[in-house]
DOSERO-989879 format. One line per 5 residues: number of its first residue (from 1); for each residue z, y, x of N, C-alpha, C, O. Coordinates in steps of 0.1 Angstrom, whole numbers. Layout:
REM residues N
NUM> Z Y X Z Y X Z Y X Z Y X | ...
This chain:
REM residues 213
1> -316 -851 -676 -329 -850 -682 -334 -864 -687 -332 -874 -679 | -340 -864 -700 -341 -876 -703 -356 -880 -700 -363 -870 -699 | -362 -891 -698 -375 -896 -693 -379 -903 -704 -373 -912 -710 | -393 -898 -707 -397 -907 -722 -400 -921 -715 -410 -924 -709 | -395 -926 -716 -395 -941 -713 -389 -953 -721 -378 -955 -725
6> -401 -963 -724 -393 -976 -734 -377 -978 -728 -366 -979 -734 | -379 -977 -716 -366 -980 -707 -357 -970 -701 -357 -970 -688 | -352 -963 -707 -349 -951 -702 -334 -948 -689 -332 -940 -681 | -326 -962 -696 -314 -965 -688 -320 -974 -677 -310 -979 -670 | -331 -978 -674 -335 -986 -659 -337 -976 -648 -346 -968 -651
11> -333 -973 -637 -329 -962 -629 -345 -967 -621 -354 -959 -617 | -346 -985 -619 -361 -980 -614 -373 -982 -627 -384 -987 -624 | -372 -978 -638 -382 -974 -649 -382 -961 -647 -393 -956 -650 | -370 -950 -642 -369 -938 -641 -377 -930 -633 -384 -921 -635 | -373 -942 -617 -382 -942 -608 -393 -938 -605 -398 -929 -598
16> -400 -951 -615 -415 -951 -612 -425 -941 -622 -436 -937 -620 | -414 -940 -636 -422 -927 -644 -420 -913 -633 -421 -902 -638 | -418 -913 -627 -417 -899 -618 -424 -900 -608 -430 -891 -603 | -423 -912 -604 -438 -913 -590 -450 -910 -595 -459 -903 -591 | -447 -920 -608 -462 -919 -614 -469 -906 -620 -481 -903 -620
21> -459 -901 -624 -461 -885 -628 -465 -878 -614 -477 -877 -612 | -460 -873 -606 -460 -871 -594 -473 -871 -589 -479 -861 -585 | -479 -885 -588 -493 -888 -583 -505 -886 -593 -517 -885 -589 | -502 -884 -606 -507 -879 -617 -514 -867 -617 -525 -866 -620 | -505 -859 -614 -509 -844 -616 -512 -841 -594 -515 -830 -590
26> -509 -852 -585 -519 -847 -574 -537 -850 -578 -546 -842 -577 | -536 -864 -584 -549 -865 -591 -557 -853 -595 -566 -848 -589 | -549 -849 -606 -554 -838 -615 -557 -825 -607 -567 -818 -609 | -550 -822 -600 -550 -807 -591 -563 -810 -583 -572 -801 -582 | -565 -824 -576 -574 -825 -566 -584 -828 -570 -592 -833 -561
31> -587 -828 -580 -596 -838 -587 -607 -820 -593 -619 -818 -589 | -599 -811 -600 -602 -802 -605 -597 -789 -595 -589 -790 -586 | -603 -776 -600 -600 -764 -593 -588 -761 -609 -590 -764 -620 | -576 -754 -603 -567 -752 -616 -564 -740 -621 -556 -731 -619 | -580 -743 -633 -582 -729 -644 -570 -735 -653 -561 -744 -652
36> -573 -725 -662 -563 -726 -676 -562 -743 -681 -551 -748 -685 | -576 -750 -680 -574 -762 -689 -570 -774 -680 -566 -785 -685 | -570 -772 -665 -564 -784 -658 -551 -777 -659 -544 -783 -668 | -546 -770 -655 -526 -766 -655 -525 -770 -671 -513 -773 -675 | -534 -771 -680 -529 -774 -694 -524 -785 -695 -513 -787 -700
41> -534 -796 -690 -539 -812 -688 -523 -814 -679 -515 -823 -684 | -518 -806 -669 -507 -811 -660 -497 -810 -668 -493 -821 -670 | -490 -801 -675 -482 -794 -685 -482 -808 -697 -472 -814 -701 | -494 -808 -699 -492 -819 -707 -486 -837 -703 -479 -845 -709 | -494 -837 -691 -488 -847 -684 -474 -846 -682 -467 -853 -689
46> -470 -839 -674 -453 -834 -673 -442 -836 -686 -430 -840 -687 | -451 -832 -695 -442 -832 -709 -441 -847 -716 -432 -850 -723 | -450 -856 -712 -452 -871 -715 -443 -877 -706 -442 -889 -709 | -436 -873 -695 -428 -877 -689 -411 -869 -689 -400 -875 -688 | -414 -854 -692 -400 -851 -695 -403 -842 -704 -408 -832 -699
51> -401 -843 -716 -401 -836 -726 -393 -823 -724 -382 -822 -719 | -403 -811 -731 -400 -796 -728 -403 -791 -743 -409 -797 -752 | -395 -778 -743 -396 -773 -754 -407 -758 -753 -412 -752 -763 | -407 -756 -743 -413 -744 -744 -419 -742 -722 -411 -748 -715 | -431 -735 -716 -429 -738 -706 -441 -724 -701 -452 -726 -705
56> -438 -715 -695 -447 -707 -690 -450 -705 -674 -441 -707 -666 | -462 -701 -671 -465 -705 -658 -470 -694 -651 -482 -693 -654 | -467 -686 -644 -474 -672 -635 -478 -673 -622 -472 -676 -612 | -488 -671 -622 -498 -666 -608 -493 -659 -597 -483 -656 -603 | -492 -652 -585 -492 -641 -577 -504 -640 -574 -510 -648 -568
61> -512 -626 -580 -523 -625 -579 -521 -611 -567 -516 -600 -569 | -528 -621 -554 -526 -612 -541 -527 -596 -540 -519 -587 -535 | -546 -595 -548 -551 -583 -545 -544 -575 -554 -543 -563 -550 | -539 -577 -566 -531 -562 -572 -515 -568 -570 -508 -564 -579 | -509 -574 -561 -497 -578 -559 -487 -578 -571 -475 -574 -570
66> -492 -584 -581 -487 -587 -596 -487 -604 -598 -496 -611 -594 | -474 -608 -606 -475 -620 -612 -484 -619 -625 -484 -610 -633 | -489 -627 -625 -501 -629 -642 -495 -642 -645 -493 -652 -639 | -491 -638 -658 -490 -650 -665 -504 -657 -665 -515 -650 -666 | -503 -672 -665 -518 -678 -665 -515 -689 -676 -523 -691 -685
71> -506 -694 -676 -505 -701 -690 -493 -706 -697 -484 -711 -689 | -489 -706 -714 -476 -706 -720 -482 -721 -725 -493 -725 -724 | -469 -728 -730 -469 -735 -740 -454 -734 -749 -443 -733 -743 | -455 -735 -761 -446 -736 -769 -441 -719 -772 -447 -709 -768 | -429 -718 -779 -423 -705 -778 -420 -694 -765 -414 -696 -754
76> -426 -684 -769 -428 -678 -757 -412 -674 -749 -403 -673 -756 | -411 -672 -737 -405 -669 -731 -402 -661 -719 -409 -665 -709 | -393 -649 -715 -396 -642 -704 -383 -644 -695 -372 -639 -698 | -386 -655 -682 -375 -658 -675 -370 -646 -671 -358 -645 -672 | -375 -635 -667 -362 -626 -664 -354 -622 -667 -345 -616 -661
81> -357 -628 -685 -345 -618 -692 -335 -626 -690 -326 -624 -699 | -330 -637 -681 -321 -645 -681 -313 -643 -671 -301 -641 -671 | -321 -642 -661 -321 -641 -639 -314 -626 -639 -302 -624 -636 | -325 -615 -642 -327 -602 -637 -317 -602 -640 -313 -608 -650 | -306 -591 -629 -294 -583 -633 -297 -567 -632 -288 -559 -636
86> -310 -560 -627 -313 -551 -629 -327 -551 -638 -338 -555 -635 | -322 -543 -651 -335 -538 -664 -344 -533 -656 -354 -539 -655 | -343 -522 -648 -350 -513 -642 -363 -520 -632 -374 -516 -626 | -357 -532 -633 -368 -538 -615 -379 -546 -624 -378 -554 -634 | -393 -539 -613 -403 -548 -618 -401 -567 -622 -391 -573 -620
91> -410 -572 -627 -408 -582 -633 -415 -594 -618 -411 -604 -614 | -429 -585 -614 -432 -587 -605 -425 -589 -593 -426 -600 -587 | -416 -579 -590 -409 -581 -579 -396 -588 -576 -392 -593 -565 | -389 -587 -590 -380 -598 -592 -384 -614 -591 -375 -622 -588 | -401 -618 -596 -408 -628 -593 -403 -632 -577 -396 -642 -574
96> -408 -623 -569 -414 -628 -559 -403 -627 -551 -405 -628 -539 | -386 -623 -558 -376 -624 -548 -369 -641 -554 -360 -647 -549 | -375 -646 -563 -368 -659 -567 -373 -669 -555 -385 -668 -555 | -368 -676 -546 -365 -682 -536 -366 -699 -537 -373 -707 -530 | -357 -701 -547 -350 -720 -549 -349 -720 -563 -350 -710 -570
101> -349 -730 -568 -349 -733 -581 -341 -728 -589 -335 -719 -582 | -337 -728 -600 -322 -722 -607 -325 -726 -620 -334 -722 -628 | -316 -735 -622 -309 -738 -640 -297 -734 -645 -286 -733 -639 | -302 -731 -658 -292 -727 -669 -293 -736 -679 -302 -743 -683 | -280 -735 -683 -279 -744 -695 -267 -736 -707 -257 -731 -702
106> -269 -736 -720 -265 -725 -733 -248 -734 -729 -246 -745 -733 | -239 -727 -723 -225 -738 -723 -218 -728 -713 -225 -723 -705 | -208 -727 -713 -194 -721 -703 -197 -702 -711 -206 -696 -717 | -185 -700 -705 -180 -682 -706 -191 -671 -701 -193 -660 -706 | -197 -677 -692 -207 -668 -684 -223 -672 -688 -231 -673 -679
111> -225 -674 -697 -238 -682 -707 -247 -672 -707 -244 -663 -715 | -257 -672 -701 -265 -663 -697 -278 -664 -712 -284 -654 -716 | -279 -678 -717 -283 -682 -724 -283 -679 -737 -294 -678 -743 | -273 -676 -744 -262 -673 -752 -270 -668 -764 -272 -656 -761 | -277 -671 -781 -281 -665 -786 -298 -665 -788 -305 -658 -796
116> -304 -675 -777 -317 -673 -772 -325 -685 -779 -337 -686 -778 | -316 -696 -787 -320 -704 -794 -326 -718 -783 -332 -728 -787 | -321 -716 -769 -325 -722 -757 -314 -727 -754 -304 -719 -752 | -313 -744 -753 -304 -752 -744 -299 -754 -734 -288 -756 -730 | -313 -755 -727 -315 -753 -710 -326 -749 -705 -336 -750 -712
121> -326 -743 -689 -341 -738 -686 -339 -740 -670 -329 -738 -663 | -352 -745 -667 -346 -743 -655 -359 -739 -645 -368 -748 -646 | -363 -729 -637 -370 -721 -635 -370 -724 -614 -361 -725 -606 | -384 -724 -610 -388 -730 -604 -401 -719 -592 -413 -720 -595 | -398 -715 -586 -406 -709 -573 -417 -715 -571 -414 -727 -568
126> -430 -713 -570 -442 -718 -562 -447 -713 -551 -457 -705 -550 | -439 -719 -541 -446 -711 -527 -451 -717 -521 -451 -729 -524 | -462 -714 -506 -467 -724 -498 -465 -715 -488 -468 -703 -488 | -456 -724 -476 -449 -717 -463 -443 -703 -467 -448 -692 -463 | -432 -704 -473 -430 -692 -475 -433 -683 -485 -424 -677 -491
131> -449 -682 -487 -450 -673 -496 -455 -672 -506 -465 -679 -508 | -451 -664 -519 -451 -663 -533 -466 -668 -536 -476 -664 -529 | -468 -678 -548 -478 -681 -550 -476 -684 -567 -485 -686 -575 | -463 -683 -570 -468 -681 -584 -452 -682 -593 -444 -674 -590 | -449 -692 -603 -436 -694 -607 -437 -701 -623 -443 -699 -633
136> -428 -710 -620 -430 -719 -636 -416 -722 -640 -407 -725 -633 | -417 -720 -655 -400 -723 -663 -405 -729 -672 -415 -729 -678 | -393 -738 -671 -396 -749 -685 -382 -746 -691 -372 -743 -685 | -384 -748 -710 -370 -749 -714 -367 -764 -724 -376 -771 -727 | -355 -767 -730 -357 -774 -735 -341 -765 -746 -334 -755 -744
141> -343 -776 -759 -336 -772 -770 -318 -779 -767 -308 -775 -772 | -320 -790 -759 -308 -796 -754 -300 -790 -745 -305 -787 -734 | -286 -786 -745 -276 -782 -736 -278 -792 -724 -280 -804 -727 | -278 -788 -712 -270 -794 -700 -284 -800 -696 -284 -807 -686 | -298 -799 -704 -308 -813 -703 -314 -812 -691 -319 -821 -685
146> -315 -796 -684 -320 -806 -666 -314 -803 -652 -316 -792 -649 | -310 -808 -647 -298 -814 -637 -300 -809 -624 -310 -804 -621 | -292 -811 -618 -295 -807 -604 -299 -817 -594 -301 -816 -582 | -301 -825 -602 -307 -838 -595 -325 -840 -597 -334 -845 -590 | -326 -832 -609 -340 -831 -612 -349 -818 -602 -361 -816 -603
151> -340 -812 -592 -349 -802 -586 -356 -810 -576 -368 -808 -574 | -352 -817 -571 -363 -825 -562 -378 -825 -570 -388 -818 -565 | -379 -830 -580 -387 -836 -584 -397 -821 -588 -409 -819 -585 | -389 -815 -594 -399 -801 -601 -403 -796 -585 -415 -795 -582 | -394 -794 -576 -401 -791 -565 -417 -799 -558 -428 -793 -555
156> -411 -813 -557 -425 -816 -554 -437 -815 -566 -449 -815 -562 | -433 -813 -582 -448 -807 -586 -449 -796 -586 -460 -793 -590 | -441 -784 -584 -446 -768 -580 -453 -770 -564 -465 -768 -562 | -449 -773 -558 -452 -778 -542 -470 -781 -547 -478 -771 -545 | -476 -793 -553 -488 -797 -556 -495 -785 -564 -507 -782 -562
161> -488 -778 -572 -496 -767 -582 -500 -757 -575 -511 -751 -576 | -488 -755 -563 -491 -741 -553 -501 -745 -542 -510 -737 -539 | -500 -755 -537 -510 -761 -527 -522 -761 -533 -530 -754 -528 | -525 -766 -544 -536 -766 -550 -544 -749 -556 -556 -746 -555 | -534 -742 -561 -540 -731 -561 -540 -723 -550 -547 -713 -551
166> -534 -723 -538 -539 -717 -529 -554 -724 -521 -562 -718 -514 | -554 -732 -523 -569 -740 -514 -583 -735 -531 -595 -733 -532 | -576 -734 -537 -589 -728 -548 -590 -719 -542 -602 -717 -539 | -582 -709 -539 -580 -691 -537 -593 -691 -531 -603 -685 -534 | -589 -703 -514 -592 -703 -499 -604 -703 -503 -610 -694 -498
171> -614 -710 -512 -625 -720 -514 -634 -709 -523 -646 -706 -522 | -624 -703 -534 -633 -693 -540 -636 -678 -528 -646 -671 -529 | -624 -676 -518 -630 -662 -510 -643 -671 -505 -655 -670 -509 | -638 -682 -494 -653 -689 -488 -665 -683 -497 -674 -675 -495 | -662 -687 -506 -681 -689 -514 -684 -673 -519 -695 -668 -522
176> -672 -666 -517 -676 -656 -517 -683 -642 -504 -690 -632 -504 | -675 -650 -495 -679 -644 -478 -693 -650 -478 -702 -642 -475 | -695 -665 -481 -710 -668 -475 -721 -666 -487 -732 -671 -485 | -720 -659 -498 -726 -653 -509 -729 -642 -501 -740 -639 -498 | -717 -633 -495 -722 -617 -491 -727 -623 -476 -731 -615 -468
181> -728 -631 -474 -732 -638 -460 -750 -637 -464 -759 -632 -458 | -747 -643 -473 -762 -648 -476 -772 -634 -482 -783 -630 -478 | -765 -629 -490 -771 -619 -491 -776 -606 -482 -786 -599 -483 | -765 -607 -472 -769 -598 -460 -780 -601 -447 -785 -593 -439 | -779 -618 -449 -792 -626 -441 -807 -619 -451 -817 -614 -445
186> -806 -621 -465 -817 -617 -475 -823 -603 -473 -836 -601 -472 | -812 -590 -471 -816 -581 -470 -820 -577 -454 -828 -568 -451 | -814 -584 -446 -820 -583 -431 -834 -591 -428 -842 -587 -419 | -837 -602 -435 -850 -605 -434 -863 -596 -439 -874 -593 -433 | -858 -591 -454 -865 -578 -460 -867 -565 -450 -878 -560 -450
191> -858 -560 -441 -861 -550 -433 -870 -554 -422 -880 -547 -418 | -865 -569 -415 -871 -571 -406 -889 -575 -413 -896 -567 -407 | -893 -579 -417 -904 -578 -428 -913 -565 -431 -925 -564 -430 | -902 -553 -434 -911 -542 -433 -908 -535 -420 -913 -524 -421 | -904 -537 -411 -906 -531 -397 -922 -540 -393 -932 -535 -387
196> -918 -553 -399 -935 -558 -392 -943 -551 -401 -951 -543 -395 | -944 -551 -413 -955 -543 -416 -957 -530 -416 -968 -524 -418 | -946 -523 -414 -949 -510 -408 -956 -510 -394 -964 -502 -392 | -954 -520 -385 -959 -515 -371 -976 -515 -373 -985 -508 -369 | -976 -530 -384 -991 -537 -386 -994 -525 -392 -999 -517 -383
201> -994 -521 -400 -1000 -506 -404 -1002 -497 -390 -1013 -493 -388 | -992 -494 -381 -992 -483 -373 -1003 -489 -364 -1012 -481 -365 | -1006 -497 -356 -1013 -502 -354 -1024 -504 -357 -1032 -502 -348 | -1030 -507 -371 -1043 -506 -376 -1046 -492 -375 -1058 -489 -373 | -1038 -482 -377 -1039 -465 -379 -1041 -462 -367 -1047 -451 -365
206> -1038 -467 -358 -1040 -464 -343 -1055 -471 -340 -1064 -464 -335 | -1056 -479 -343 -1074 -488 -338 -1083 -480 -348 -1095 -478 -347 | -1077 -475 -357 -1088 -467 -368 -1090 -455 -359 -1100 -455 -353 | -1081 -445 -355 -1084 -432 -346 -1093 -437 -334 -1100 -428 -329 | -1095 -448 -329 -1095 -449 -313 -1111 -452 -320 -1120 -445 -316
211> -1113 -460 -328 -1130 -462 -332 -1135 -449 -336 -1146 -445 -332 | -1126 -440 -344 -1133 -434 -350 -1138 -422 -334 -1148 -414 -335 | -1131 -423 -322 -1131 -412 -315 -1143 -421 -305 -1148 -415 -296
């Protein structure tokens, strides 16, 4: 994988564009909740440090237990048609059986690639402890261009994307528990409210009989 770098053969110029990318996009994640235009902003960061040709990114969206694509760039792309060995299986559930990283690259007998106008791809799990939280492929137009040396690295920024979108998830139910929180304090003060003025009424209707007798 090549690193846009003045210095691209200095192993610690390699280095530190990847730290720095790295702490870049924790910035960006923690800095922002990650709608469409911060994952754009990261994507784009990423790409200023390893140039990509094409890169799509999917959600696991819990309550309908479906991946959503949430955002493409470049020519579109559907990693299953590379992975899946059964047509028949959801897209969804094939998502959420990908585990560990996996690259392909357009080269050898068994070229999965083969015809797709794609050099390499190399496709990448977002989980937190375990479980499915989303999934991102990048490709590029170069044979062989990302390595097995480069999964460290994609790991720790899927690692940052999924931590970060699950603490949005955590943060949007919150505001939504203490919204129906609050609203059910609102409508309990309202009742309690007309129980007082019902009694105040029942009461005055009782001192009105008692004068009037």
């Amino acid at each position: 994988m090549a690193i846009n770098n003045t210095d691209t053969d200095a192993p610690v110029s390699r280095f530190w564009s990847k730290l720095n990318l790295v702490s870049d996009v924790v910035s960006i994640m923690s800095d922002q909740r990650p709608g469409k235009e911060t994952l754009l902003k990261v994507m784009e960061r990423i790409k200023s440090v390893i140039p990509f040709s094409s890169a799509v990114l999917y959600f696991f969206d819990i309550n309908e237990v479906i991946y959503k694509k949430e955002i493409s760039i470049g020519p579109k792309i559907d990693p299953s048609a590379f992975f899946k060995t059964n047509p028949a299986e959801r897209f969804s559930v094939w998502a959420a059986g990908v585990l560990k990283p996996e690259i392909l690259s357009n080269e050898g007998p068994d070229n999965r690639l083969a015809g797709s106008g794609i050099g390499s791809l190399i496709m990448v799990p977002l989980r937190v402890e375990s479980r499915p939280v989303g999934l991102i492929c990048l490709t590029h137009t170069e044979i062989d261009y990302f390595r097995k040396d480069d999964v460290k690295l994609f790991l720790l920024l899927a690692h940052q994307i999924a931590v970060s979108r699950e603490r949005s998830v955590y943060q949007r139910e919150l505001e939504e528990r203490n919204q129906e929180l609050e609203k059910a304090q609102r409508l309990l003060e309202l009742a309690q409210q007309r129980l007082i003025n019902d009694e105040r009424l029942m009461a005055v209707k009782e001192l009105s009989v008692s004068i009037n007798h």
